[in-house]
C-alpha positions in Angstrom: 24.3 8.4 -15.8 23.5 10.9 -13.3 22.5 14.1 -14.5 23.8 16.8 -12.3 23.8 21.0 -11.6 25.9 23.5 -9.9 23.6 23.7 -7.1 22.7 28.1 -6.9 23.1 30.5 -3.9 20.0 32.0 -4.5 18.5 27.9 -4.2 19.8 27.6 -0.6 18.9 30.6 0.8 15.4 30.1 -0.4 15.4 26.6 0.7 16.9 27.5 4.7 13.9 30.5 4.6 11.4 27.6 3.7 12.7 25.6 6.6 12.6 28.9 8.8 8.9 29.0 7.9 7.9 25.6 7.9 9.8 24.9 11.4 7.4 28.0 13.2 4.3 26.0 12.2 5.6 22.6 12.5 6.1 24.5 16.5 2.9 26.4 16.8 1.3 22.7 16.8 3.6 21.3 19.3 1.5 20.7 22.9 2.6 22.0 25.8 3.9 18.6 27.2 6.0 18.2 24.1 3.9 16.0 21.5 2.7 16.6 18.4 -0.7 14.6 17.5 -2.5 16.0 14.0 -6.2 15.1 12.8 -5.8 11.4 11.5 -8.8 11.0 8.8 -10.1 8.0 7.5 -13.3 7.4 5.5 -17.0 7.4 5.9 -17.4 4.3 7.3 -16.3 5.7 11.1 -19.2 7.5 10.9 -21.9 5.3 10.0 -20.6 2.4 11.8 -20.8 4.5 15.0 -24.6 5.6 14.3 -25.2 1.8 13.2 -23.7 0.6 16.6 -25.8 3.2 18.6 -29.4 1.5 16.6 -28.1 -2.1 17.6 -27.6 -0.7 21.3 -30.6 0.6 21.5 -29.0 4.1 22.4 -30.0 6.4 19.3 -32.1 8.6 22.0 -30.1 7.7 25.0 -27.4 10.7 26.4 -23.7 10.2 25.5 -21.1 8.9 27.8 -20.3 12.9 28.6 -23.8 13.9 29.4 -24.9 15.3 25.8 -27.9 14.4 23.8 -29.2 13.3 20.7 -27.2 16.3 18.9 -24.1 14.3 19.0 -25.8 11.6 16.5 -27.4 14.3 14.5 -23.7 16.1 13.5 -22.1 13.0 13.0 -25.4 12.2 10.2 -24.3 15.7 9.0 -21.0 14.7 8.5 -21.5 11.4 6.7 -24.2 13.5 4.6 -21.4 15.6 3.5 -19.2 12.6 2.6 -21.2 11.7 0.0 -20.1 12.1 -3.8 -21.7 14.1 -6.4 -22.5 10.6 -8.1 -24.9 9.6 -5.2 -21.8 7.2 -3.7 -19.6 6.9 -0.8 -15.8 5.8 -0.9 -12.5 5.0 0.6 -10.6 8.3 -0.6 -10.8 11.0 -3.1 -11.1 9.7 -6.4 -11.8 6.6 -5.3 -14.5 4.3 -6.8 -17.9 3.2 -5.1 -17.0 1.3 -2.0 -20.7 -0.4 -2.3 -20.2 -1.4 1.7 -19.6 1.8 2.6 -22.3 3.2 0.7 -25.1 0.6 2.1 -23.8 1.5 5.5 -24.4 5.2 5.0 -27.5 4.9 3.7 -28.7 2.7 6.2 -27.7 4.9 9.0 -28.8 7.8 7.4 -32.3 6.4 7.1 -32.6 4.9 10.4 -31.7 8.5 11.5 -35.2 9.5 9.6 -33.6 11.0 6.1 -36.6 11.1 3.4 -35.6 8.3 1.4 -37.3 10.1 -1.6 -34.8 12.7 -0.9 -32.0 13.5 -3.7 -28.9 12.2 -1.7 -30.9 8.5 -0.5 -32.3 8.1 -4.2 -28.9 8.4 -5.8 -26.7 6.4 -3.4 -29.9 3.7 -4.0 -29.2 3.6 -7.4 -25.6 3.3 -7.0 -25.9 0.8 -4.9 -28.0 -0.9 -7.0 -26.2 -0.5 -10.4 -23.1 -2.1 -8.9 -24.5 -5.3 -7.9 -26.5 -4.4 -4.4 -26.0 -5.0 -1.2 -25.8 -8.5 -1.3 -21.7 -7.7 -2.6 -21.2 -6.2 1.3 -18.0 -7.5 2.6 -18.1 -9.8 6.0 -17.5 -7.2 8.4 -20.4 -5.3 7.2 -23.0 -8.1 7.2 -22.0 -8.2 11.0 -23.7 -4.7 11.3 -26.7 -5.5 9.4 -27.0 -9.3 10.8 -27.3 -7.1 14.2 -30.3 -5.1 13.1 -32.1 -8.1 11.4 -31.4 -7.2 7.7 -29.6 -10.4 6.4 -29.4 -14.1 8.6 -26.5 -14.4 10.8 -26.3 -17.4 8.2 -25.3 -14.8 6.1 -22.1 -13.9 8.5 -18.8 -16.0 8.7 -19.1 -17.8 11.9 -15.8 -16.9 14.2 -16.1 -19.6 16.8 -15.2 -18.7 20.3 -12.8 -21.6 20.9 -9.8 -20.0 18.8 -8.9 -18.6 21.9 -8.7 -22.2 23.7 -6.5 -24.0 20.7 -2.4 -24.4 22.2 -0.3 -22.0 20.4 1.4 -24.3 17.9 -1.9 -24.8 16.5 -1.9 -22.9 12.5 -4.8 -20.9 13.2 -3.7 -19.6 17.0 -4.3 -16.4 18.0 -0.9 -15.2 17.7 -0.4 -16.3 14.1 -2.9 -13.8 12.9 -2.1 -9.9 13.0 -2.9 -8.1 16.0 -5.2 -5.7 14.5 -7.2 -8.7 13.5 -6.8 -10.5 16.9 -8.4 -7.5 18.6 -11.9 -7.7 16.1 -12.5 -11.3 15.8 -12.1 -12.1 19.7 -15.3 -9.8 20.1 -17.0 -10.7 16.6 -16.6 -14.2 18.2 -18.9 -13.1 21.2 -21.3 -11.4 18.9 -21.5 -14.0 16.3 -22.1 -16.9 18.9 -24.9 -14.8 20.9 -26.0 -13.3 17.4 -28.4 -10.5 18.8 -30.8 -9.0 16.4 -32.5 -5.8 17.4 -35.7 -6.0 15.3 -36.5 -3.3 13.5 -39.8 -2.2 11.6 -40.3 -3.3 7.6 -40.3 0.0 6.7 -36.9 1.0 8.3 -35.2 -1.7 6.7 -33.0 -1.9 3.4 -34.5 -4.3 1.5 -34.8 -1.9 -1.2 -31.1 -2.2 -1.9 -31.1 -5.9 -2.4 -31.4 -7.0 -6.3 -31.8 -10.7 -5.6 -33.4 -11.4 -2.4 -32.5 -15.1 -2.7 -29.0 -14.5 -2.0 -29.3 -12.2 0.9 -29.2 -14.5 3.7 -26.2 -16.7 2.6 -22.8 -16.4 2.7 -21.0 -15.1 -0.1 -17.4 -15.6 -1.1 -16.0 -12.1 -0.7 -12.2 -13.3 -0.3 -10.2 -14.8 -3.2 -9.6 -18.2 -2.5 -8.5 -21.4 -4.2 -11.2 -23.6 -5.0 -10.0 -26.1 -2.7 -10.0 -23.8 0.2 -13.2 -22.0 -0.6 -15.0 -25.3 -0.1 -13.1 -26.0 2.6 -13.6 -23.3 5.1 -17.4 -23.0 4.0 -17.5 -26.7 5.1 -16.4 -25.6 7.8 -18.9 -22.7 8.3 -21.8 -25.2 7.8 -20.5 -27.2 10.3 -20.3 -24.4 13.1 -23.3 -23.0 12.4 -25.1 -26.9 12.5 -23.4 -26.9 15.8 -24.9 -23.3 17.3 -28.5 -24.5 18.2 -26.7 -27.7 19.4 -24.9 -25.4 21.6 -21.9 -25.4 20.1 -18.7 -27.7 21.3 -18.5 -29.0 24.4 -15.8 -25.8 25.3 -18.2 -23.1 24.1 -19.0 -22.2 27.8 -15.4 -22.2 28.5 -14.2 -20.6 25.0 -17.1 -17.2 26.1 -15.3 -16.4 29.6 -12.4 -17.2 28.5 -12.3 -14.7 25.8 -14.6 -12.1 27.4 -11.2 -12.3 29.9 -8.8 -11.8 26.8 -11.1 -8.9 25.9 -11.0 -7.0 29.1 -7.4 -7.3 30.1 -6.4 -6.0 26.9 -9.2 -3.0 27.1 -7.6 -2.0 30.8 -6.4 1.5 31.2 -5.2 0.2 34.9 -1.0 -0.4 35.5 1.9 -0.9 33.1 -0.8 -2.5 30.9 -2.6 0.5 30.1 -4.5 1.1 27.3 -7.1 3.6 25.5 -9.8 0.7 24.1 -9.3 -2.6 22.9 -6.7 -2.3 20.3 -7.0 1.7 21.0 -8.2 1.8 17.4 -12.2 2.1 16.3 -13.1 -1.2 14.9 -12.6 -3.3 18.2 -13.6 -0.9 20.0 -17.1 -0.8 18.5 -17.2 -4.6 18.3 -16.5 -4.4 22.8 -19.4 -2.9 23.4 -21.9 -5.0 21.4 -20.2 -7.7 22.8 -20.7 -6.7 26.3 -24.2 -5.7 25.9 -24.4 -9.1 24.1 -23.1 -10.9 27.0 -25.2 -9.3 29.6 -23.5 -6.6 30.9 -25.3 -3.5 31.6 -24.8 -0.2 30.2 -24.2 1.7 33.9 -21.1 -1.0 34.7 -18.2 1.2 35.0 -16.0 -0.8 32.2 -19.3 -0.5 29.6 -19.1 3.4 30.5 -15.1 3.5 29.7 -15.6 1.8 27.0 -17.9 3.9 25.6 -15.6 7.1 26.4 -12.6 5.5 25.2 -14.8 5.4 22.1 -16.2 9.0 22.0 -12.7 10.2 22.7 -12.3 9.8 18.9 -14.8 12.7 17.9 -13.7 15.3 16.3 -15.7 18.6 16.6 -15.8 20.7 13.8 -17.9 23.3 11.6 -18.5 22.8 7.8 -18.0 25.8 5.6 -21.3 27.0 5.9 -20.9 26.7 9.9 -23.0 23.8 10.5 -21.3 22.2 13.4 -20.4 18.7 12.5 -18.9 15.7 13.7 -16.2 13.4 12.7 -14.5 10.2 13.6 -10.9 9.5 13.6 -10.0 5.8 13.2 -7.2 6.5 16.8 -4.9 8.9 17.4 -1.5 9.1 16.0 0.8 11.0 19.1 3.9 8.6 18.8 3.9 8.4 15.4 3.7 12.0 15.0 6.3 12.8 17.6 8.8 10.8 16.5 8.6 11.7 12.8 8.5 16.0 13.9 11.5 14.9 16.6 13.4 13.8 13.7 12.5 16.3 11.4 13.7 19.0 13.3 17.1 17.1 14.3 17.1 17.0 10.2 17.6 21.0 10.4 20.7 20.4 12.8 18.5 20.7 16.1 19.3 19.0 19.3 18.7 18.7 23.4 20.0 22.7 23.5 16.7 23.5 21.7 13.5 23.4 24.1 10.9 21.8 21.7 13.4 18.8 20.8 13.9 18.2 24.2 10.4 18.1 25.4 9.7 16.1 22.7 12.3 13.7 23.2 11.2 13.5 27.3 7.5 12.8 26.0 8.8 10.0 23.8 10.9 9.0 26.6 7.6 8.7 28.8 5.8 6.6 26.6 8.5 4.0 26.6 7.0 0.9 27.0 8.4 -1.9 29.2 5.2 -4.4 29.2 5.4 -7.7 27.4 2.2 -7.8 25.3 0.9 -10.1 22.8 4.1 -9.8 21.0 6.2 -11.9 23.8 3.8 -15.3 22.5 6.5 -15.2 19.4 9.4 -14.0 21.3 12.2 -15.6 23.6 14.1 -13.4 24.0 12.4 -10.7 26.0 15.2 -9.1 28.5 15.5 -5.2 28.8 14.0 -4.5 25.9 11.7 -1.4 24.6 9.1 -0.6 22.3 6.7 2.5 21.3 3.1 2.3 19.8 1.2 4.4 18.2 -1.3 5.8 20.3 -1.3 7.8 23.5 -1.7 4.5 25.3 -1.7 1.1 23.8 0.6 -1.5 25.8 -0.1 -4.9 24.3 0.8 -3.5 21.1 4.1 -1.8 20.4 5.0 -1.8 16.9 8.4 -1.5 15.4 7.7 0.6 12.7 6.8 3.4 16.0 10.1 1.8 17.6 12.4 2.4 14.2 11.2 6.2 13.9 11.5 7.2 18.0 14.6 5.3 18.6 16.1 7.2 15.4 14.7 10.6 16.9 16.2 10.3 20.4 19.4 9.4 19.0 19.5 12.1 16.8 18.3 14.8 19.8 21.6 13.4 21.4 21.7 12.7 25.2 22.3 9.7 27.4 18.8 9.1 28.7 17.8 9.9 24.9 20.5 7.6 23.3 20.1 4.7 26.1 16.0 4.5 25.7 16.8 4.3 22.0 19.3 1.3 22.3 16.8 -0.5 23.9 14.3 -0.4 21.6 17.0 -1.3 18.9 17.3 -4.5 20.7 13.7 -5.1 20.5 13.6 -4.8 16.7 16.8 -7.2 16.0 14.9 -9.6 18.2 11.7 -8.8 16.3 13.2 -9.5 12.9 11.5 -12.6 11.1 13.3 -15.7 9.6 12.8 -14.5 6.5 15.1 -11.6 6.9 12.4 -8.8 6.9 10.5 -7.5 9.7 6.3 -7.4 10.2 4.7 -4.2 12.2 3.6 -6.0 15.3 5.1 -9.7 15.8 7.6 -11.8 15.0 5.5 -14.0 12.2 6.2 -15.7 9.3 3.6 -15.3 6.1 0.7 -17.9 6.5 -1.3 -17.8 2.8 -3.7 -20.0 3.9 -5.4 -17.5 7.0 -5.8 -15.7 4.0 -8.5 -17.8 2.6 -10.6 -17.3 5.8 -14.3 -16.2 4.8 -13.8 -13.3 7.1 -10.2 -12.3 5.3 -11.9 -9.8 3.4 -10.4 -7.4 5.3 -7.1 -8.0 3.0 -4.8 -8.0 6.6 -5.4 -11.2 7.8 -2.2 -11.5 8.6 1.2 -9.2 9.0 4.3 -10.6 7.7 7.5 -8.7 7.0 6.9 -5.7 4.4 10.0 -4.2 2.8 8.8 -0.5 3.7 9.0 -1.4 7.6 12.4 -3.7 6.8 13.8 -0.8 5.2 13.0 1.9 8.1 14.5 -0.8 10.2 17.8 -0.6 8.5 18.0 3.0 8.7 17.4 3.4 12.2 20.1 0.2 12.7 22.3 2.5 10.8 21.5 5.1 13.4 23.0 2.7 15.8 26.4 1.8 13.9 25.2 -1.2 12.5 26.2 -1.6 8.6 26.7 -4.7 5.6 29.2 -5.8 7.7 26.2 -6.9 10.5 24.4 -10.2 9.5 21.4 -8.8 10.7 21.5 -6.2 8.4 22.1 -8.6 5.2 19.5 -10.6 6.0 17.4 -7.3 5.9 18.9 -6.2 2.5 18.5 -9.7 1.2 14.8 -9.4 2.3 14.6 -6.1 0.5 16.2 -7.2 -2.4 13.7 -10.2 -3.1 10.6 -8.1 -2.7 11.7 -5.7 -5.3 9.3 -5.6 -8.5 10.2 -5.7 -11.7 10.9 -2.1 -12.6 12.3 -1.1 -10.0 9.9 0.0 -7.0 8.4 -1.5 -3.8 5.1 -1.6 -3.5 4.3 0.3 0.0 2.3 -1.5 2.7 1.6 1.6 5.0 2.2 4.9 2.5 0.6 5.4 -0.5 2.2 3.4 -2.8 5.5 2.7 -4.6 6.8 5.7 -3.9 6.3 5.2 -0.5 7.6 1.7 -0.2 10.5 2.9 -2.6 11.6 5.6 -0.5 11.3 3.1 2.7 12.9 0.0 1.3 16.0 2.3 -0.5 17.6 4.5 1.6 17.9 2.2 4.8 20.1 -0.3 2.8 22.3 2.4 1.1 22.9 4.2 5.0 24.0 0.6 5.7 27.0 0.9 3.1 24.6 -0.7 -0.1 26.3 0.6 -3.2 24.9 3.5 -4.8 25.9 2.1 -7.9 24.7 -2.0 -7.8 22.3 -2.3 -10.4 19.3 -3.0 -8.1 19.7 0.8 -6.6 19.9 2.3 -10.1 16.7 0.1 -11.4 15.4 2.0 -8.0 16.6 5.1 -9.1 15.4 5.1 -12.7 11.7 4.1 -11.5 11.7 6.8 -9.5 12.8 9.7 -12.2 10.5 7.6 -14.2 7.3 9.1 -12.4 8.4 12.6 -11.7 5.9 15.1 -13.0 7.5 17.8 -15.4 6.9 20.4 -12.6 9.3 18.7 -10.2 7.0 17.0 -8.2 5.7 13.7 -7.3 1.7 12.0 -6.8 0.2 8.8 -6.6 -3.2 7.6 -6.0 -4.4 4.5 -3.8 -5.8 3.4 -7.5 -2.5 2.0 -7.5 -3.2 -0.9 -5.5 -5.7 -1.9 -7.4 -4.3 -1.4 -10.7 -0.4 -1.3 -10.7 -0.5 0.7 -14.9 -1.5 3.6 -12.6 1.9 2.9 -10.2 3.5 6.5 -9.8 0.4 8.5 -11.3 -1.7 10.9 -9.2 -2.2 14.3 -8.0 1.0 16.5 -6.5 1.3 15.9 -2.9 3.9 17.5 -1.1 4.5 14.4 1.2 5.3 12.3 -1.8 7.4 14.9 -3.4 9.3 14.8 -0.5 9.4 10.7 -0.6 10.8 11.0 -3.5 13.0 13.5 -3.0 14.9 11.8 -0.3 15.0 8.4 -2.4 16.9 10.3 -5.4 19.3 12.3 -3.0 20.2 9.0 -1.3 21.1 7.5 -5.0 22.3 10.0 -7.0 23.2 13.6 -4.8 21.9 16.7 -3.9 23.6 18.1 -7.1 21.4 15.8 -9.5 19.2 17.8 -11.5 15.9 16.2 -10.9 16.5 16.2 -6.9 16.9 19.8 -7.1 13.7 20.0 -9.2 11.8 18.4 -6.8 13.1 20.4 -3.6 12.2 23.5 -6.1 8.4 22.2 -5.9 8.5 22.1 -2.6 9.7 25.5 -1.9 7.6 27.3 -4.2 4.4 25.7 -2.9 5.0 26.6 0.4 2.3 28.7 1.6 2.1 32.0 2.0 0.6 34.7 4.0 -2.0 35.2 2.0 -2.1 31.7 0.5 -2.9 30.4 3.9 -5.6 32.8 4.4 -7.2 31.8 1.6 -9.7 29.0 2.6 -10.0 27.7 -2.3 -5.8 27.4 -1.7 -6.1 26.0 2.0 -9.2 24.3 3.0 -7.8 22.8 6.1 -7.0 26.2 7.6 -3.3 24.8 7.8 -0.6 27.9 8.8 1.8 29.8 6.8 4.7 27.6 6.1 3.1 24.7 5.7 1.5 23.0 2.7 -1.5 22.1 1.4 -2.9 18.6 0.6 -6.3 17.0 0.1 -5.1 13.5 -0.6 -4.7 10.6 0.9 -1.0 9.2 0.9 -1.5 6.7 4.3 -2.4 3.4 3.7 -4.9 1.1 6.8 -5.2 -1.6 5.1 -4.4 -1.7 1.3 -7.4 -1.7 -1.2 -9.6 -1.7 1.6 -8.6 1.7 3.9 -6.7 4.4 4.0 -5.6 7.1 5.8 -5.3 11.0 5.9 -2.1 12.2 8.0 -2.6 15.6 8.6 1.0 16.4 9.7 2.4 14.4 6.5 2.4 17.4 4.7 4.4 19.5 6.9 7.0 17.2 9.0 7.9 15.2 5.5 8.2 18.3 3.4 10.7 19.6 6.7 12.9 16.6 6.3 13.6 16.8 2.6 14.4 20.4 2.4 16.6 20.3 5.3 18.1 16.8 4.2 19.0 18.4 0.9 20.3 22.0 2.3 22.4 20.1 4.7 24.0 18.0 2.0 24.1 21.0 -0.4 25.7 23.6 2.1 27.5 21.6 4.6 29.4 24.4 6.0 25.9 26.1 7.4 24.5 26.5 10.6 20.7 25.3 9.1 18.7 26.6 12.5 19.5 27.6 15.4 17.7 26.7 18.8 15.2 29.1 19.9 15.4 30.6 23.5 11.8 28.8 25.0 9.0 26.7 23.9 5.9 28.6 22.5 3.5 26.3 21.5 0.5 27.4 20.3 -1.3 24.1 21.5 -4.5 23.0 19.3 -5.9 20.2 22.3 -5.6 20.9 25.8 -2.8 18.5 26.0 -4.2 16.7 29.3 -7.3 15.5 28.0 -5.9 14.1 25.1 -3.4 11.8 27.0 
């Protein structure tokens, strides 16, 4: 039964003034050009893998790309220094456990940049390390760090042989079948495992202190949860590579290197309609390119080692601790599209369009980073004819992904205009051709799920692969509701087929890129019901009733990343106001804006809203974030589940936008919600050209 309220006067002015407020600083952080593109923070690892890559290139004393010196390094140190928990440890969010990798990686960096090791901080994260099994439990892609700088035996590190990118496309373990995030790592891992350099350091500046059985150091452990069978399997098959390396390899390894040193570069050009900010435009690969290069022989001074390396550094972030101290940190990539699109159609949510100026140069920025160019995701693709797509970065044109394509299409159709609705139709047709066999749709290619890649000694990653996930389906089917498309559309059942399978037990989604099930709730829901679902089938009310299930008794909404790892704590976590708002959208879409516990959660957003003087109060708001916005310390994006996660620094504000003005809408129809401002006054952050 729904539980319902006379929805209050007094309620709907407060929420419109909230929407007033929030709007002004969802504008101040608008660039000049039109975009948005917040702080995207991930974990301590950025950090230290960057200072561990600089030891293995010989270029802790060298000057940076831009000229500066060894005071770059030293403020990054700071910064992973300050990352370190109160238990001696280093993890993957707040409240996380000890990420042991993580940990051995910070310390290891931090001693090779000269920290007393019988200093406080070092002897605590030793013991941690120690106490939880030492560092012999590292995952793969760590050992590739320490294999580099002669800690463990490149015996010790999964070998990725070369010739993957000579086998024909039908073959199980092609290129293509395999995500693209993980395309773009192991093509250069592949490089650096087959040249295996070791830059030998000094006993004494080694980390053999954090082993507890030195035996078991050099060989390869079984970090990824495989079947018996296949655990056997593919370690048979790692003997028999690494029998093969001093033999040279097979007769293609020549071939197999310059072939995908080629792969490598094309896809790290910035030249033409292929253009691109890195390999991947996201940190891991990016690292991996250049000890590949200098693996391979190229030199430093070559003009595609030094845009490397800037494409790299372009991911600092200069900051100053509390105290001052000027620190360093490093942001995984940037996040411009994403950020766009979801602002763009937040503010359409509070009834603006083309007549207001930061919707339009917003939607002419999105329109400029339509992208024509068929990348790796026309291998899986026949049909490739006038079709569109956006990523995620400011440049990244082998990988569109339709997750970036659902929310920008929706924005420019909701901003209204021809050239707006026209780019948007195009990129519809891209995701209908995009969607899988199994009705649901995958971020980057049109794949099918392949269990077996997932047994792969260097899987550990946990996104091997990346088949269809019922968050991205269900975006999907909101933005083809955008379009017209409804039940009727057999694309669309397919979809809500899709979504209906994945559904656990109780009612939820699990959530593949937003912390958690209310994440994947609110995505997989409220596409189908915009399609024409019923709000009354049973499987939206199971929905529903999970949903109410978690609310706190304030209102609001929370949930950790401790619920990937243990689904009793599904739904439980601190207040954020991102997931409040998650939530609040899912209940609207089932049950009204009049139902009780809807309202309660739109109350929670309004009244912790800051303030005037709550922003200028760095205990309330540590992030310095403007009145009208919210505050929020968690993490509620998701990398790669149970493995890393992400920090959206504009989640707070543009998600918060959207449920308040989605509710006022529906609870005073007859309103003007906003109205357009005369001119554009951004108060830009970035100097928008260097960022882009």
């Amino acid at each position: 039964m729904m539980s319902s309220m006379p929805i209050h006067e007094a309620m709907t002015k407060k929420a419109m003034m909230t929407l007033r407020q929030a709007v002004m600083a969802l504008r101040h952080l608008q660039h000049a050009d039109g975009h948005w593109c917040a702080v995207l923070e991930g974990d301590s690892i950025l950090e230290s893998e960057y200072l561990l890559m600089k030891f293995i290139l010989g270029q802790e004393h060298a000057s940076m790309a831009d000229g500066r010196g060894a005071e770059v390094l030293d403020r990054i140190a700071e910064s992973l220094r300050r990352q370190q928990r109160a238990d001696g440890s280093w993890g993957q969010y707040p409240g996380s456990g000890i990420d042991v990798s993580a940990t051995v990686k910070a310390y290891f960096a931090l001693k090779l940049m000269g920290d007393d090791l019988e200093s406080p901080h070092m002897c605590s994260a030793r013991e941690q390390v120690l106490s939880h099994g030492g560092a012999e439990q590292c995952n793969s892609f760590s050992n590739f760090y320490l294999a580099c700088l002669g800690q463990v035996s490149w015996n010790a590190v999964p070998a990725i042989p070369p010739e993957l990118v000579l086998l024909p496309q039908w073959f199980y373990f092609h290129l293509s079948k395999v995500s693209a995030w993980t395309r773009t790592m192991i093509l250069p891992l592949s490089i650096v495992t087959t040249k295996r350099p070791v830059r030998a350091l000094p006993p004494e500046c080694g980390i053999s202190e954090l082993y507890r059985d030195q035996r078991e150091r050099n060989r390869l452990t079984s970090t990824v949860d495989a079947p018996a069978f296949w655990r056997v399997f593919f370690h048979s098959v790692d003997r028999a590579l690494k029998w093969l390396h001093p033999l040279g390899g097979t007769p293609f390894r020549g071939t197999a290197l310059r072939r995908a040193l080629q792969w490598m570069l094309r896809r790290s050009s910035q030249d033409g309609a292929a253009a691109t900010d890195g390999l991947g435009a996201i940190f891991p690969p990016m690292v991996y390119l250049q000890i590949a290069l200098q693996a391979m022989g190229w030199r430093r001074s070559d003009p595609v080692v030094q845009r490397a390396e800037r494409d790299l550094d372009a991911l600092f972030l200069e900051q100053e601790a509390d105290d001052g101290t000027p620190i360093i940190t490093i942001q995984p990539c940037f996040s411009p599209v994403w950020d766009t699109g979801i602002a763009l159609y937040a503010m359409t949510e509070c009834g603006l369009d083309q007549h207001d100026p930061s919707v339009k140069a917003a939607s002419e920025w999105l329109r400029s980073k339509e992208c024509r160019f068929k990348g790796d995701w026309a291998d899986n693709l026949s049909r490739q004819d006038d079709v569109s797509g956006w990523y995620f970065e400011y440049n990244n044109a082998f990988y569109p992904d339709v997750d970036d394509t659902a929310m920008v299409a929706m924005a420019l159709h909701r901003s209204g205009g021809e050239d707006n609705i026209a780019a948007g139709r195009r990129g519809v047709r891209w995701l209908k051709a995009m969607q899988n066999e199994d009705g649901g749709w995958a971020a980057f290619d049109r794949t099918r799920h392949r269990q077996i890649l997932e047994y792969i000694p260097f899987a550990d990653h946990n996104a091997m692969q990346d088949p269809s996930c019922s968050d991205i389906t269900g975006r999907i089917l909101e933005c083809l509701s955008t379009y017209g498309c409804t039940t009727e559309d057999a694309i669309v059942r397919r979809a809500i087929e899709y979504v209906r399978r994945t559904q656990c037990a109780d009612g939820s989604w699990i959530g593949r890129w937003g912390v958690n099930y209310i994440y994947g709730t609110w995505q997989a829901l409220v596409g189908p019901i915009n399609c024409g679902v019923d709000r009354q089938a049973e499987w939206v009310q199971r929905a529903g009733a999970w949903v109410r299930s978690v609310q706190q008794q304030d209102g609001s909404f929370g949930e950790s990343p401790n619920s990937y790892l243990d689904e009793r704590t599904k739904g439980q976590g601190p207040s954020t106001a991102s997931q409040t708002a998650w939530a609040a959208m899912t209940m609207q879409a089932i049950y009204g804006p009049e139902d009780e516990r809807v309202q309660r959660a739109v109350e929670w957003l309004i009244s912790t809203q800051l303030s005037e003087s709550e922003a200028a109060d760095p205990l309330v708001n540590p992030d310095g974030d403007r009145p009208g916005s919210w505050s929020e310390p968690w993490y509620t994006g998701t990398g790669f589940p149970k493995v890393f996660y992400l920090r959206y620094h504009m989640y707070r504000l543009y998600f918060p936008i959207m449920a308040v003005a989605r509710w006022s809408a529906a609870a005073a129809p007859d309103r003007v919600l906003m109205e357009p401002v005369a001119r554009m006054e951004p108060k830009v952050l970035l100097d928008a050209s260097s960022s882009s």
